[in-house]
C-alpha positions in Angstrom: 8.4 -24.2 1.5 4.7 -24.2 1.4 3.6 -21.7 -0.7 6.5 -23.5 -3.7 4.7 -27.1 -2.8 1.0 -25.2 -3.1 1.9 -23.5 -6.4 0.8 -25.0 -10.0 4.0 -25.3 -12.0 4.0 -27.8 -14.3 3.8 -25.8 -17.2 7.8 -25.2 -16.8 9.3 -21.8 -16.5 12.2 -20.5 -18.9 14.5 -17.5 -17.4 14.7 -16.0 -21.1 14.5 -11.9 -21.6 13.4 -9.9 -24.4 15.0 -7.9 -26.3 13.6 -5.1 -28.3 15.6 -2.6 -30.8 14.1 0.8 -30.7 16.0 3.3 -33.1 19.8 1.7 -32.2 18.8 1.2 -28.8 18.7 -1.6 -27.2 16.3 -2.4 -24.0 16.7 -5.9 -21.9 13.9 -6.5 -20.3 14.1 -8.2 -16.5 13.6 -12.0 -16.6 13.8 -14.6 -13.2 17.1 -14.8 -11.2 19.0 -18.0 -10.8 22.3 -17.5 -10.4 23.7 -14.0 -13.0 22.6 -10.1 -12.7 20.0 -8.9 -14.7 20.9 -5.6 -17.3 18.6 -2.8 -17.6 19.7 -0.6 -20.4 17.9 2.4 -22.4 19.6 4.9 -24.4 23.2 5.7 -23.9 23.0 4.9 -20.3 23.9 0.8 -19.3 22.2 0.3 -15.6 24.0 -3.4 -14.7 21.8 -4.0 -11.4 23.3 -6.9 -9.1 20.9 -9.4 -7.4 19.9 -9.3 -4.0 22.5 -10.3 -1.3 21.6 -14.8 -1.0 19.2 -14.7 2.0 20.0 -15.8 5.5 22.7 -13.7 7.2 25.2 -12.2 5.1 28.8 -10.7 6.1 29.4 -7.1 6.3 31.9 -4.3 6.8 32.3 -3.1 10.4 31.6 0.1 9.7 27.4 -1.2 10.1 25.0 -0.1 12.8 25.7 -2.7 15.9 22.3 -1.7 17.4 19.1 -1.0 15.3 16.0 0.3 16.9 12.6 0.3 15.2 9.9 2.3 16.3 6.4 0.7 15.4 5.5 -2.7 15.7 2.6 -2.3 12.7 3.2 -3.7 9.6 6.2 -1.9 8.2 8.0 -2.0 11.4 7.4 -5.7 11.4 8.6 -5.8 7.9 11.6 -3.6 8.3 12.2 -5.8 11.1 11.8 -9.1 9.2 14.3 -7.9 6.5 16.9 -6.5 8.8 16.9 -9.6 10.6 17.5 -11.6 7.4 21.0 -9.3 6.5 22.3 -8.1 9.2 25.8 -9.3 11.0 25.5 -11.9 13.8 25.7 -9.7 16.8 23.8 -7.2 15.5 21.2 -6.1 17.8 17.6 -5.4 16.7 14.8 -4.1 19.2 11.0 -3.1 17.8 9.4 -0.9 20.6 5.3 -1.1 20.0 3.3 1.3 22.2 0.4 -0.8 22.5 0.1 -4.1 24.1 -0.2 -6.3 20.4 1.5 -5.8 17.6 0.5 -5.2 13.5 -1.1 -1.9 14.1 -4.4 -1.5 11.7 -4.2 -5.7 10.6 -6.4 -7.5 13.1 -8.3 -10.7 12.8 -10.8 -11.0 15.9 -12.9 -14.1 16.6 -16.0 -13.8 18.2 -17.4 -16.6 19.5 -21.8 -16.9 20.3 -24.2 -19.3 20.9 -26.7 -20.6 18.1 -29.7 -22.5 18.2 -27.9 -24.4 21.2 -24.2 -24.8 19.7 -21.5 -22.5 19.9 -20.5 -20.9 16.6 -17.5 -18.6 15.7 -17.6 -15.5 13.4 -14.3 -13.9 12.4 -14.0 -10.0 11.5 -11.3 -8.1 9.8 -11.0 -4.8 12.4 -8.9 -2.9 9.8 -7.6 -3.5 6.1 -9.8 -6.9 5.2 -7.9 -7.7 1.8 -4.5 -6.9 -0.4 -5.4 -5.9 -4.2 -3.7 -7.8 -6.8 -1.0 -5.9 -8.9 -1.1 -8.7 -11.8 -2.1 -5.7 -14.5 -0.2 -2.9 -13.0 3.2 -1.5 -15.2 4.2 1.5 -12.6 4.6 -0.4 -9.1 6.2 -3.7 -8.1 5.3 -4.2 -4.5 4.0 -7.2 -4.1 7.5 -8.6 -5.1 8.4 -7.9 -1.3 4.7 -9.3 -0.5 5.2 -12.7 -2.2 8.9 -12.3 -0.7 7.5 -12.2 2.7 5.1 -14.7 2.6 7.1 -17.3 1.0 9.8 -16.4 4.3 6.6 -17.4 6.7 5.1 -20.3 4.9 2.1 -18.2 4.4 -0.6 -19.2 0.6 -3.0 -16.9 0.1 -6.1 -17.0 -2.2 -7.1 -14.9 -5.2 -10.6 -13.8 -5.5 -12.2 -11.9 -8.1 -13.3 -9.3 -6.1 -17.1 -8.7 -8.1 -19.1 -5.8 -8.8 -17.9 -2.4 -7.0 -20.7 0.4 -6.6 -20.9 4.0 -5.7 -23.8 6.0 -4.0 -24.5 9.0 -5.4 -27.4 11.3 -4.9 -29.6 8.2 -2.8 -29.3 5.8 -6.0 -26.9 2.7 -5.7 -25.2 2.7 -9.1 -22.7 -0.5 -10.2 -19.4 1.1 -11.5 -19.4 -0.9 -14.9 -18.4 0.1 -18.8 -21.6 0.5 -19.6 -22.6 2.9 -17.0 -19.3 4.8 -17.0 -20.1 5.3 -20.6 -23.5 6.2 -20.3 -22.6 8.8 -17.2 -19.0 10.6 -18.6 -19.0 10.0 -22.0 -19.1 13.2 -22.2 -16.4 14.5 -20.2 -14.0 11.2 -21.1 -14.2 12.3 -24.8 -13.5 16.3 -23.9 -10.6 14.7 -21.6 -9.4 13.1 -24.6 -9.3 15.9 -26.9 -7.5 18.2 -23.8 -5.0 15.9 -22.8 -3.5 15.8 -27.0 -3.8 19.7 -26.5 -2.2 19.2 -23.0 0.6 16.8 -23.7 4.2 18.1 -23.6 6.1 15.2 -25.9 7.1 11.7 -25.1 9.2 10.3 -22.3 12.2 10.4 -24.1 12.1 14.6 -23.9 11.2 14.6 -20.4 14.9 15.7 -19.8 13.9 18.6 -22.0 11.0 20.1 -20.4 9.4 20.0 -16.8 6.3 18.8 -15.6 3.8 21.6 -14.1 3.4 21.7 -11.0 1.8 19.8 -8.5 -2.1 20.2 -8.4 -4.9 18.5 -6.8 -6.8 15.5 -7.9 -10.0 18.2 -8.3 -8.2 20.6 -10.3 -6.5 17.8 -12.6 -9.4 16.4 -13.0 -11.6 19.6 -14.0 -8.7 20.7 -16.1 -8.5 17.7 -18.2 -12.1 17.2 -18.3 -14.0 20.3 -17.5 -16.5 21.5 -14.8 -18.2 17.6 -14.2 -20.3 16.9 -11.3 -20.6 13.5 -12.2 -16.9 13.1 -12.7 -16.2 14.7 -9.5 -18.6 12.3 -7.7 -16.9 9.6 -9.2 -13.2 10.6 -8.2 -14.3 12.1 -4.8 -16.2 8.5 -4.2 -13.1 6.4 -5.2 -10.9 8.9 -2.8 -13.2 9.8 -0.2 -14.3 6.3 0.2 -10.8 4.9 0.6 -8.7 7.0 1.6 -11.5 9.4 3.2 -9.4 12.2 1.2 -10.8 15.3 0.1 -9.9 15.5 -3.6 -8.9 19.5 -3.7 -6.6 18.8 -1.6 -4.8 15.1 -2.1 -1.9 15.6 -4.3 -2.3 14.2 -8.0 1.6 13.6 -7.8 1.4 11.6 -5.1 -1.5 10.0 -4.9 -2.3 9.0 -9.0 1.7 8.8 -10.1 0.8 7.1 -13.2 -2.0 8.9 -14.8 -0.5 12.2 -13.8 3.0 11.1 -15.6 0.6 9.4 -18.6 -1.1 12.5 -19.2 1.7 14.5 -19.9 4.0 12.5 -21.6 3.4 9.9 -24.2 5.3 6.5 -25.0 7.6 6.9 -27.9 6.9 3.8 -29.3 3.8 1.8 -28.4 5.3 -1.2 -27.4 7.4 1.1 -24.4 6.1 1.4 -21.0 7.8 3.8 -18.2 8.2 3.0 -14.5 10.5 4.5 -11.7 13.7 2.9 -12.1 13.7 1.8 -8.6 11.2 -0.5 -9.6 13.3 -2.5 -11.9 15.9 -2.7 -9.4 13.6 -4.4 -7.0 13.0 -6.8 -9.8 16.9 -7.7 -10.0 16.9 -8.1 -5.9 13.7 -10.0 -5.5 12.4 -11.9 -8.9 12.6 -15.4 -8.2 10.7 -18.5 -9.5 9.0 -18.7 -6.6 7.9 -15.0 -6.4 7.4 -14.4 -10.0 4.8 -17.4 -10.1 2.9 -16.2 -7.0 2.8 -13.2 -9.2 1.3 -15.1 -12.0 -1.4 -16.6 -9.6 -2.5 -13.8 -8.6 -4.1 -13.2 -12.5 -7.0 -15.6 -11.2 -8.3 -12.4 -9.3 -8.2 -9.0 -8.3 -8.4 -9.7 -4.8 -5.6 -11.2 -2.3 -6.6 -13.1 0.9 -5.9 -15.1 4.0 -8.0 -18.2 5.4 -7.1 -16.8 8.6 -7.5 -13.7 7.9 -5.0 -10.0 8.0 -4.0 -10.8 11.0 -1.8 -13.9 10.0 0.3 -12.1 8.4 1.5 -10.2 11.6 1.3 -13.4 14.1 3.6 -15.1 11.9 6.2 -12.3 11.8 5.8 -11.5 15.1 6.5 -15.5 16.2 9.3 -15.3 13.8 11.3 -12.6 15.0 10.4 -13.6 18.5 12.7 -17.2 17.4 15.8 -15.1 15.9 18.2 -14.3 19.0 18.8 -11.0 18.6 15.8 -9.8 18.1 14.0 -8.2 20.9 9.6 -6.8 20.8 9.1 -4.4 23.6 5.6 -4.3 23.8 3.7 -1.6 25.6 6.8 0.8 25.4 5.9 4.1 24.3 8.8 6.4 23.0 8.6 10.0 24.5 11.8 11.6 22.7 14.3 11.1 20.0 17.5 13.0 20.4 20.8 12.4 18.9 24.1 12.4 20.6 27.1 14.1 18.4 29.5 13.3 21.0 28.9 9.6 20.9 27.3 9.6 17.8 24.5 7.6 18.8 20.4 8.0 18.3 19.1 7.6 22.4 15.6 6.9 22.8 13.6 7.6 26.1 10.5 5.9 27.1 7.4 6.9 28.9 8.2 4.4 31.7 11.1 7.1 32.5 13.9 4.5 32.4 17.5 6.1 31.3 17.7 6.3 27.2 19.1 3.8 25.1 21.5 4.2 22.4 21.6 3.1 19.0 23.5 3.1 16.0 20.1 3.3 13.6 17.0 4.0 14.5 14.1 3.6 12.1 10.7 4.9 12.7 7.5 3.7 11.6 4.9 5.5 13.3 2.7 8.2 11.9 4.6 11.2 10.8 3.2 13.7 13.1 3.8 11.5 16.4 7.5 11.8 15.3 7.2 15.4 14.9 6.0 15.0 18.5 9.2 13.5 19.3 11.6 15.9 18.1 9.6 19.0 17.8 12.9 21.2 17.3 14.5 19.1 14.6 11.8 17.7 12.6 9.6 20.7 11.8 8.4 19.8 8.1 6.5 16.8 9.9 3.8 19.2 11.7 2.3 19.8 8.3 1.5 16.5 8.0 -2.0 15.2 8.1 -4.0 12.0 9.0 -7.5 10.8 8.9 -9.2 9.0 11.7 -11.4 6.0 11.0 -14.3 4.5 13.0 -14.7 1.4 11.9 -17.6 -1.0 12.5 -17.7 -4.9 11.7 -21.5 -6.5 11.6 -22.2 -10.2 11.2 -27.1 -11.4 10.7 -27.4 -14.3 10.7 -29.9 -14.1 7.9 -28.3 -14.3 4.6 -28.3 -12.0 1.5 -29.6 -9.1 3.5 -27.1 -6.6 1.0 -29.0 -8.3 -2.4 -29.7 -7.2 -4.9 -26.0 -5.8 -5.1 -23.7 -8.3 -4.7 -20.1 -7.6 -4.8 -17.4 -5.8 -3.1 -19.9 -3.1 -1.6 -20.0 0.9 -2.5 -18.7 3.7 -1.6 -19.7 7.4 -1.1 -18.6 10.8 -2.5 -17.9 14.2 -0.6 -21.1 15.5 -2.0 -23.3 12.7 -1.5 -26.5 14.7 -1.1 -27.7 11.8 1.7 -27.7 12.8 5.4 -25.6 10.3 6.2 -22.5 11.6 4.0 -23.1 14.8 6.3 -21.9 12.0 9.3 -18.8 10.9 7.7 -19.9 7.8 5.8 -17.1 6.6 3.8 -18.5 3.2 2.1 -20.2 -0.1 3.1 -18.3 -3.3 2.1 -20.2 -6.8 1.4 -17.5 -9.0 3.4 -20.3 -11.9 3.2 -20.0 -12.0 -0.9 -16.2 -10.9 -0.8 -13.7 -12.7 1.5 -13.5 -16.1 1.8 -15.4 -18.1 4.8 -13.9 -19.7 7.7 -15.0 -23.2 7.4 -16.6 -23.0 10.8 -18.2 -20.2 10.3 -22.1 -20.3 10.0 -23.7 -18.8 7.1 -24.6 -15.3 7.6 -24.7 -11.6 5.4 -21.1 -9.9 7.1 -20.3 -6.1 6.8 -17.9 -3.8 7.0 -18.4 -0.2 7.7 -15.9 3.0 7.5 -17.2 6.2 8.9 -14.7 9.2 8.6 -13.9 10.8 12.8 -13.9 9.4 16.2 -17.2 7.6 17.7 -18.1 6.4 20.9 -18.7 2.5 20.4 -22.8 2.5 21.0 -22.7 5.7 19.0 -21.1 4.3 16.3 -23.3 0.8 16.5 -26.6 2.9 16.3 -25.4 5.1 13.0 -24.6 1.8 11.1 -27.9 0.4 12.0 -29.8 3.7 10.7 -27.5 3.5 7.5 -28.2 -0.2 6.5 -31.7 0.4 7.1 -32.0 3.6 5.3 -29.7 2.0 2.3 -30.7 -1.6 2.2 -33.8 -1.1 4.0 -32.0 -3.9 7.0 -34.1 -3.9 9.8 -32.7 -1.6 12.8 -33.7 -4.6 15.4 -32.4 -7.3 13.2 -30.2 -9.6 15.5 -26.8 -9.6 14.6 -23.3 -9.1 16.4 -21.9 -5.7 15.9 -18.3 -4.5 16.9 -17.0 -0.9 16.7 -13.6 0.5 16.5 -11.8 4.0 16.4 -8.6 4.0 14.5 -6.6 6.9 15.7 -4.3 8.8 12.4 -5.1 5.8 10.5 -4.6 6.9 6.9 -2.4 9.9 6.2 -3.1 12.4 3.5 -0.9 13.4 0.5 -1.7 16.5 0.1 -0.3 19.0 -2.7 3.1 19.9 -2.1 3.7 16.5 -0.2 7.1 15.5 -2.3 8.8 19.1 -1.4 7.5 18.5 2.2 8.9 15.2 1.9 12.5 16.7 0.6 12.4 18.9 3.2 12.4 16.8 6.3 14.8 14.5 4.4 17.6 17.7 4.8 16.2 17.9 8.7 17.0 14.2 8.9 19.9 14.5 7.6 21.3 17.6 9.5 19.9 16.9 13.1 20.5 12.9 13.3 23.3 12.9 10.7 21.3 10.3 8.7 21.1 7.8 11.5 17.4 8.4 12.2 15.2 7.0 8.9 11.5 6.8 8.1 9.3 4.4 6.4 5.9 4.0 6.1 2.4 5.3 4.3 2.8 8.6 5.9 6.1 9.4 3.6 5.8 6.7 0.4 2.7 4.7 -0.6 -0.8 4.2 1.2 -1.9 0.9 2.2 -0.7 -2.6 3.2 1.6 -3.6 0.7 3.1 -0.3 -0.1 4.2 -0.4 3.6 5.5 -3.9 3.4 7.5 -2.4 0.3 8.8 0.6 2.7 9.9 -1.6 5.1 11.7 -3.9 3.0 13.5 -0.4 1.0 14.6 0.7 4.3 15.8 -2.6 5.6 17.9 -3.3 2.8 19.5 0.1 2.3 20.4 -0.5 6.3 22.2 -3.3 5.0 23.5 -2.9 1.7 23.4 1.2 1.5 23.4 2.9 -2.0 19.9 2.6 -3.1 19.4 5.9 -4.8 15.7 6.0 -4.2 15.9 5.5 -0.1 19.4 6.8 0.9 20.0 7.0 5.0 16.9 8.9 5.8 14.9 6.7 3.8 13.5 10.1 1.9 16.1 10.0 -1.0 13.1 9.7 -4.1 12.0 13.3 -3.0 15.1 14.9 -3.8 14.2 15.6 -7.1 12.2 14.5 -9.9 11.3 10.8 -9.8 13.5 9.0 -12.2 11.9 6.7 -14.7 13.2 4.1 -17.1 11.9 2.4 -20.4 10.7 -0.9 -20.5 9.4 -3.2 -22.9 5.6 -4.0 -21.8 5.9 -7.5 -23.1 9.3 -7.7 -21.2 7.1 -7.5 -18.1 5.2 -10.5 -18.8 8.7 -12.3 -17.6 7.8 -10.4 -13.9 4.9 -12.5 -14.4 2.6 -9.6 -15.1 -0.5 -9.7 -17.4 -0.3 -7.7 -20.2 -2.7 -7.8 -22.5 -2.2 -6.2 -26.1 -4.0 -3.2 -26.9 -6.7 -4.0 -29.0 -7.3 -7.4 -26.3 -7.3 -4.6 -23.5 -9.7 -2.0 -25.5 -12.5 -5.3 -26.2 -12.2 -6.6 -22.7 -13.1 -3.2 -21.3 -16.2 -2.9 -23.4 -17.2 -6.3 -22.9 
């Protein structure tokens, strides 16, 4: 494949584990599959986790879904597409119905092509998500296993970038988010945060089965419980939330959103050598950790940034043209489903479209669209889902011709807090991204300063084209009449919120799953599990496989299994994880290269 022939791997790879004995315990750490299971084993309890299924199709028990619906043609539908299609019986049917006339949702590379100095040039814009972070450092989440998974299937090789200096605008001032500067502005509250969270802390991991995390609280109160009243702290969080996911942090769940540091501040490792994770993370190891995959993995330590020479919106064309080329895979585009209902009597799922042509049947339908548009669908059965909420984005691309017009700060770009004191934080302003200094350039693409720009709520297009040029010129000072192509876009319930409460919200629609479609109606995407690109590319491949091989404890038929309960972690060695290919710096390497 490509991405094997494009990796660098002469330095030989060795499929050895590591094995660590901690008070008669023994811990075996995941390495690369070849051809034998991996064990995962802490304590008394021996997990023995079988490899994935070989790919390519794969025989199955009769008692499988014949005819599999999906309901979303974005990026985890076309995921949880891609995977069924790799597992499923031959026969089995598989239709994708997309409302809109393209297909991978919020991912969309546009070309605009304009005349300069007498020769046509072509400038190329990311419309939505412009690039994938890198997961090389991080111990609690193993997505982009499925991402390296999928790109090896479509001959896709991305690049790793280093991303460069990130900024927050606070108060008028353009500040760079560096160790010196986070040190200079919450010393303060990081060293009373210190001294609370010892106070705080409940025990280690190991007595988690004794006592119970409190309960679920916002990002604002965590954050002025472990560190005090801050306004500077609550800038800082609100600009990292706000800016993103254009959250509000007294109300975004600290559970949910920041899983990690939640669990970390409460419980400490036993041993310093352990790290914790949700057990269905090691499992995706077992199923997906191949040479290939864990060296992408390993490549990806070059930077903190992941992207595409053509841009997002490969990644969709290429699934898209490779479903179209499987026979039984059918995308109905500019199909709109107006009802879900579920037939006891033939124990079927039947979908009705807009276009008012008689329902279809299936065996297992699996939605991907935004959690209240399914509520929408099934008003009387899925109730728990009107609760849910989403953010609308207005999105603006810009492309001058002159260059550096964003210097002196170079970089990623900045972002804004909830209490900005700036006018235009009173409009919605989320954050300003440099794409000019952080994506890579199309080869034919003419020098030029390119920007991004997310304002929270919906915008007519010249509205939204006028309030970027009063921005840039009241933060960069940019010229209003500066020439420069400009493209504006409203993205509809783009980014749902996890609010407080979300994972009992969660449990409860997994029981209305369960009791009005008997299971046979599942969910998957960012409004349920994970925000962003890669943790909906990890949705679609959980729910795909459990289609096919069902027992994954973490997804179960309604795809909301993890809620039901606690979230179940497991031990690991943190050196073990370097065998993932993760980098995993000892302590005292981690503490000087933070300072530095």
């Amino acid at each position: 494949m490509l991405c094997n022939k494009a990796l660098h791997r002469s330095h030989g790879i060795t499929a050895a584990a590591a094995h660590t004995r901690v008070a008669s315990r023994t811990l075996m750490t995941a390495a690369p599959r070849k051809s034998r299971p991996t064990c995962l084993t802490y304590g008394a309890t021996s997990a023995c986790l079988l490899h994935a299924r070989r790919r390519g199709l794969a025989t199955h028990a009769s008692s499988e879904p014949q005819s599999i619906a999906v309901i979303g043609g974005g990026i985890t539908g076309l995921t949880t597409a891609h995977f069924l299609a790799k597992s499923v019986p031959v026969g089995t049917k598989i239709t994708v119905y997309e409302a809109s006339d393209r297909i991978g949702g919020w991912l969309d590379t546009q070309k605009v092509e304009f005349e300069q100095n007498g020769q046509k040039s072509v400038v190329q814009f990311e419309r939505g998500p412009r690039t994938l972070r890198s997961y090389a450092r991080d111990t609690w989440k193993m997505d982009d296993l499925v991402l390296f998974t999928l790109l090896n299937d479509l001959d896709i090789m991305p690049s790793f970038r280093p991303g460069g200096t990130r900024y927050v605008r606070i108060d008028g001032n353009i500040t760079a988010v560096t160790p010196k500067n986070m040190i200079k502005l919450l010393w303060k509250p990081m060293l009373k945060g210190f001294w609370r969270m010892k106070r705080n802390r409940l025990g280690t991991f190991a007595d988690r089965s004794d006592k119970r995390l409190p309960k679920d609280m916002s990002v604002g109160e965590f954050l002025r419980m472990a560190a005090g009243e801050s306004r500077t702290v609550d800038q800082f969080a609100s600009a990292v939330l706000h800016g993103i996911w254009g959250g509000d942090i007294d109300r975004l769940s600290m559970q949910s959103v920041m899983p990690k540091p939640w669990h970390n501040y409460w419980l400490k490792e036993p041993l310093p050598h352990l790290a914790h994770l949700p057990a269905h993370e090691l499992a995706l190891v077992t199923q997906l950790l191949t040479e290939e995959v864990r060296d992408m993995v390993k490549l990806s330590h070059q930077g903190a940034l992941i992207a595409f020479p053509e841009g997002m919106g490969s990644i969709p064309k290429a699934m898209a043209k490779s479903l179209r080329d499987k026979p039984n895979v059918e995308i109905k585009l500019g199909q709109s489903i107006s009802k879900v209902e579920f037939d006891s009597a033939a124990r079927k799922v039947m979908l009705s479209t807009a276009d008012g042509a008689s329902p279809a049947a299936y065996d297992k339908v699996i939605s991907t669209i935004n959690s209240k548009h399914l509520f929408r669908l099934a008003p009387k059965h899925l109730p728990a889902l009107a609760s849910t909420e989403s953010v609308t984005i207005t999105a603006v691309n810009v492309w001058y011709p002159k260059e550096g017009l964003n210097h002196p700060y170079q970089g990623l770009g900045y972002l804004l807090p909830r209490h900005d004191n700036s006018s235009n934080d009173l409009d919605g302003l989320l954050g300003v991204f440099f794409d000019s200094d952080a994506l890579p350039k199309p080869f034919d693409e003419p020098n030029g300063t390119k920007m991004f720009v997310l304002m929270k709520g919906t915008y007519a297009e010249e509205d939204a084209k006028a309030k970027v040029r009063e921005i840039l010129h009241d933060h960069l000072g940019i010229d209003p009449d500066e020439r420069c192509i400009m493209l504006a876009r409203t993205n509809k319930d783009c980014i749902p919120q996890h609010h407080v409460g979300h994972r009992e919200l969660m449990a409860r629609a997994d029981g209305e799953l369960s009791a009005a479609f008997n299971g046979q109606l599942a969910v998957a995407g960012p409004s349920y599990s994970a925000v962003g690109v890669v943790g909906s590319m990890r949705a679609g491949y959980d729910m795909a496989t459990q289609v096919t091989d069902p027992g994954k404890a973490a997804v179960g038929d309604t795809g909301l299994a993890r809620f039901r309960g606690d979230e179940k972690l497991q031990a690991v060695d943190r050196h073990g994880l370097q065998g993932v290919g993760r980098l995993i710096p000892d302590r005292v390497s981690k503490i000087v290269q933070w300072l530095r």
